[in-house]
C-alpha positions in Angstrom: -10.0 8.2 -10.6 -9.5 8.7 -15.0 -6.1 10.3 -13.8 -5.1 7.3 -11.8 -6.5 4.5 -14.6 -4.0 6.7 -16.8 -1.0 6.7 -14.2 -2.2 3.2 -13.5 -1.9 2.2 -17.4 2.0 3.5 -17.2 2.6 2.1 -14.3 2.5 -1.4 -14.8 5.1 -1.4 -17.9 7.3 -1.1 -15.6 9.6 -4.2 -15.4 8.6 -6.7 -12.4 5.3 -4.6 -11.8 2.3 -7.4 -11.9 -0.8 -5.1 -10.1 -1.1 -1.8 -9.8 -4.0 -0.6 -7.3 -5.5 2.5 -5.8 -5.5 3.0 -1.9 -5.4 6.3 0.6 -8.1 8.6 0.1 -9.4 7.9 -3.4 -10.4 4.5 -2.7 -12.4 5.9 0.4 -14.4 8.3 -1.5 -13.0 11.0 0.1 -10.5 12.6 -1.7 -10.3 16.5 -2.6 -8.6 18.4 -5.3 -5.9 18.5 -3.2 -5.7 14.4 -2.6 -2.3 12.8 -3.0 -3.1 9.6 -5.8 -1.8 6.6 -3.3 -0.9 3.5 -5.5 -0.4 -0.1 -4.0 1.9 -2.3 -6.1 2.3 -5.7 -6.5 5.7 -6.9 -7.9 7.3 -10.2 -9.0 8.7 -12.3 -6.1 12.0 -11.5 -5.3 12.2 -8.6 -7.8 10.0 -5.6 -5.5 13.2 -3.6 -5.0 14.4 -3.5 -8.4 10.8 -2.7 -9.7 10.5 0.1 -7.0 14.4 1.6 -7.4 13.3 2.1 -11.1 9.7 3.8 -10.1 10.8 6.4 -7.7 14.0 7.2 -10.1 11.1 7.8 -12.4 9.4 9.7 -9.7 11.9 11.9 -9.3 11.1 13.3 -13.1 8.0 14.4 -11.8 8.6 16.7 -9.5 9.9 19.0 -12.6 6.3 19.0 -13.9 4.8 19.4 -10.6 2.9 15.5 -11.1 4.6 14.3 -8.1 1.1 14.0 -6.3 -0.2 11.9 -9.0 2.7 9.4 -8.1 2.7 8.5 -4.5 3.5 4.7 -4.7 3.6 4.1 -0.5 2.9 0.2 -0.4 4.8 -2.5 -2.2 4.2 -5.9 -1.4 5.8 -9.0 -3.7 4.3 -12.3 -4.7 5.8 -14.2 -2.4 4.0 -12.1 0.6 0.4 -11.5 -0.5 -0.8 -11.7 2.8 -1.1 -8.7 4.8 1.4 -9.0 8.2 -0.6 -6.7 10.5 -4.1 -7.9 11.3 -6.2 -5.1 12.7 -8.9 -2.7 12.1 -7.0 -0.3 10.0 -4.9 -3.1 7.8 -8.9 -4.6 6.7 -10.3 -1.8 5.8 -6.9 -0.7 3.7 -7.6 -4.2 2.2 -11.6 -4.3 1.6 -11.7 -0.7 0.4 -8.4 -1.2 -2.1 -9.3 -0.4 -6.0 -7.6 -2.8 -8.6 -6.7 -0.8 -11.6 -4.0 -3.4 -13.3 -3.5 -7.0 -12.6 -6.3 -9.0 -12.7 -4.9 -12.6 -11.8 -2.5 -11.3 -9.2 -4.9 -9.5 -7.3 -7.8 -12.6 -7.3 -4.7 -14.1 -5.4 -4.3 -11.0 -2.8 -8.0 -10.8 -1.8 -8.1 -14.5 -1.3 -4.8 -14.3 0.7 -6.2 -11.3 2.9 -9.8 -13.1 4.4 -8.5 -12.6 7.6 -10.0 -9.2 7.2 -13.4 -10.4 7.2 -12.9 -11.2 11.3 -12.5 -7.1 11.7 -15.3 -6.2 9.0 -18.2 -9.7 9.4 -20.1 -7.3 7.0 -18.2 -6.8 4.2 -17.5 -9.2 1.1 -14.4 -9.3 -0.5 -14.2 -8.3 -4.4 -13.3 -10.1 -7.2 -10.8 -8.1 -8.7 -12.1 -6.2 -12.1 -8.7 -4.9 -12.8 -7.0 -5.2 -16.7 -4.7 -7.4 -17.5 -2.1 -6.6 -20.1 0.1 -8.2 -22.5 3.7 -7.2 -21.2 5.0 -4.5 -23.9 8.3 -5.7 -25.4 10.8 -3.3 -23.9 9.5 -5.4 -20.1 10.2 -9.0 -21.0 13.7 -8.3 -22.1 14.2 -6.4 -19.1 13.1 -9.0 -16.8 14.7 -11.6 -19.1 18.3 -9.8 -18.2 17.3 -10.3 -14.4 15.8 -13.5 -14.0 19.1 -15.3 -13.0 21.5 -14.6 -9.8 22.5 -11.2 -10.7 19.1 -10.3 -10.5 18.7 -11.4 -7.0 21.9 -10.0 -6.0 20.7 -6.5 -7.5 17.7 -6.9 -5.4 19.3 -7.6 -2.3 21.7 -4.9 -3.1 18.9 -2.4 -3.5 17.5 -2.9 -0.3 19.9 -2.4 1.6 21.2 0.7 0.0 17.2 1.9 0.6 16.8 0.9 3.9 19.9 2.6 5.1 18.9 6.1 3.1 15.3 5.7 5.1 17.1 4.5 8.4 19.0 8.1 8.1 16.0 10.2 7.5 14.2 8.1 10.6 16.7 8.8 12.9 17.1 12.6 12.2 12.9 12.4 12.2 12.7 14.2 8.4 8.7 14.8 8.2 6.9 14.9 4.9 4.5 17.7 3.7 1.9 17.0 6.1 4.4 17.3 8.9 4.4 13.5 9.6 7.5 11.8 11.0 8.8 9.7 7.5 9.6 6.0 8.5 9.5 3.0 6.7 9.2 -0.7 7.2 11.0 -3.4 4.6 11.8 -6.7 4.2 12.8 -8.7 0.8 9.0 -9.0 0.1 7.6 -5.4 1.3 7.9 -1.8 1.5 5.5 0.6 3.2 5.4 3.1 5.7 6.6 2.2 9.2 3.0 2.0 11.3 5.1 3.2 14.4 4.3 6.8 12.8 1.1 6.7 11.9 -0.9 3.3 11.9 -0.8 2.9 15.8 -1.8 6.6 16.3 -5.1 5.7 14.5 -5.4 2.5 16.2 -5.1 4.3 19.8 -7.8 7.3 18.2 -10.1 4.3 17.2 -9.8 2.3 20.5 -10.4 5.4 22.3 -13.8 6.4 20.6 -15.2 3.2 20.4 -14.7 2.6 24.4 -16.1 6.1 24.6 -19.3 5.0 22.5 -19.9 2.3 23.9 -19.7 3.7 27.2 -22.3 6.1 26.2 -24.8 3.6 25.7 -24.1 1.4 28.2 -24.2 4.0 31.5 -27.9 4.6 30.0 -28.7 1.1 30.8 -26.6 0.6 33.7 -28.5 3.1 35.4 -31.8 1.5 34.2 -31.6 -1.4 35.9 -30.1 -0.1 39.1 -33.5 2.1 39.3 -35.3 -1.4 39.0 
């Protein structure tokens, strides 16, 4: 957790980035030495693929060091889509367990967007977010002052498309990443994130299937209770 409030810190100087949050593993309390540090970001509306474009070409630098696993920024929502699109199981507890690391005010605004989760988890109270907020460093709020106009929107769009089509590629030839999962993503103008198809819906079906076999466990128990009676 001290090396992702350090990645976190760098993270969020990056032009359009407004929250910077922990998810995966390390927010479950469950990550090893070998743990992957998953980050959830929160950009500017309108700006997400911009801000991301300029994260994973930075990304890409640390690979040379060997620090990729220290960067593994999966989720990107904007502020125009705070709320979470899939409601299930899986999608609350990605919510209730997330860690806020930068971003105070914008993540207030995600946990009150995202109560909807409290239908899947009754038992569980949303945080208050005790993340930093920061003064935007210089070398930001010229960037962003270049891009705040129709050019920047254009950029944005342009971006997307170019990324979608490079993951719509990989998809289709089903590249898998280093835990041999089929890569896939799922994007609009206000998110980024790994395609559920691969992955979510696997655990949802794994989940369904033990809780009918629990329950079933302690029901045939009873049932046969009151058939003696």
């Amino acid at each position: 957790m001290l090396t992702a409030e350090k990645v976190a810190a760098l993270l969020i100087k990056f032009p359009f980035v407004r929250g910077v949050g922990v998810s995966g593993s390390l927010s479950k309390n469950f990550a090893d030495d070998d743990s992957d540090i998953d980050f959830f970001i929160i950009t500017e509306k309108n700006r997400l693929w911009i801000a991301r474009t300029i994260m994973h070409c930075f990304k890409k630098f640390t690979f040379l060091v060997d620090k990729q696993h220290f960067f593994c920024m999966n989720y990107y929502i904007d502020e125009a889509m705070l709320e979470i699109k899939e409601k299930n199981v899986y999608t609350a507890i990605e919510v209730v367990t997330l860690v806020p690391l930068e971003g105070q005010n914008v993540f207030n605004k995600f946990f009150a967007a995202n109560t909807w989760s409290k239908g899947f988890l009754p038992n569980n109270y949303l945080r208050v977010s005790s993340a930093k907020e920061r003064i935007s460093p210089m070398h930001k709020k010229v960037f962003e002052s270049v891009f705040n106009n129709i050019a920047g929107n254009m950029l944005d769009r342009l971006l997307m498309k170019i990324t979608c089509r490079r993951w719509f590629i990989k998809t289709k030839k089903k590249k898998v990443n280093s835990r041999g999962i089929v890569m896939g993503m799922d994007a609009s103008r206000h998110f980024s994130k790994p395609d559920p198809t691969f992955y979510q819906e696997k655990l949802l079906q794994l989940f369904s299937f033990r809780s009918e076999e629990t329950i079933a466990k302690y029901e045939n128990p009873m049932t046969s209770k009151l058939s003696k009676s």
